[in-house]
N, C-alpha and C positions, 0 to 999 in steps of 0.2 A: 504494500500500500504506500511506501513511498512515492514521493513526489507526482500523487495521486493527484494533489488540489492543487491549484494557482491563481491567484489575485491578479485579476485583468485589467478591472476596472477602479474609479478611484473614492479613498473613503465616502465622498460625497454621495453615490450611487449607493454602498450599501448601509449608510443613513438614510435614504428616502425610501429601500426599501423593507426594512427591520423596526423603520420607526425609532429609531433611535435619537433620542433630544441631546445626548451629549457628547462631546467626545473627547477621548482622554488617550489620543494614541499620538498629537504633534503630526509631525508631517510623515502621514504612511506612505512608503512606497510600496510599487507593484510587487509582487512577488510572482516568478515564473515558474518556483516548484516550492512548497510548503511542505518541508521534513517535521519527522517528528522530534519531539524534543526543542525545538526551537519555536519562540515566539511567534506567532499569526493572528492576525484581529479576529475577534468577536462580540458578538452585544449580549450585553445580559444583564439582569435586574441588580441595579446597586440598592445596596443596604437601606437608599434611602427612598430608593420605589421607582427610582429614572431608571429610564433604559438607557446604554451608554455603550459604544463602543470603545472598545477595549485591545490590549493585548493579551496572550496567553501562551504557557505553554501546554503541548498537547502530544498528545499520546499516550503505549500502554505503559502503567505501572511498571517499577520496575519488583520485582522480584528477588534480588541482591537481597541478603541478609535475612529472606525470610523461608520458611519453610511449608509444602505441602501437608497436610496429616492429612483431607481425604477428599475427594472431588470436589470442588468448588469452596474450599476451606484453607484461606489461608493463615498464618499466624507468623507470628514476630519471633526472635528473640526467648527463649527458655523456655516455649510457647502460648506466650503473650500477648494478647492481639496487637494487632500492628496500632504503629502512631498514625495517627493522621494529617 
């Protein structure tokens, strides 16, 4: 699924289309391929109820330092649920 997504168009477009009233990302450029792990705009509901364009990082969890015990069960550490 790398460099599956890419950012064509400019913040301005995906405010008009997410409805988004704020934006907190400075001056976004295009992105031609969006890996994981590294930061990519998104909108989503801040704490204080606005919807706001954003950056984030994304992708899957990593896995380092924790351990299986049984299908869909992960745990932390002496096993300990994992931190958040």
């Amino acid at each position: 699924m790398c460099n599956l997504y890419s950012l064509t168009r400019g913040q301005q477009a995906i405010r008009d289309l997410a409805g988004a009233t704020r934006d907190t990302t400075g001056n976004l450029r295009l992105f031609p391929g969006i890996f994981p792990a590294y930061a990519a705009p998104i909108v989503r509901n801040a704490p204080d109820g606005v919807r706001e364009l954003s950056t984030a990082r994304w992708g899957t969890p990593s896995l380092v330092g924790s351990r299986l015990t049984r299908a869909g069960s992960v745990t932390g550490e002496w096993g300990a649920p994992p931190r958040g």
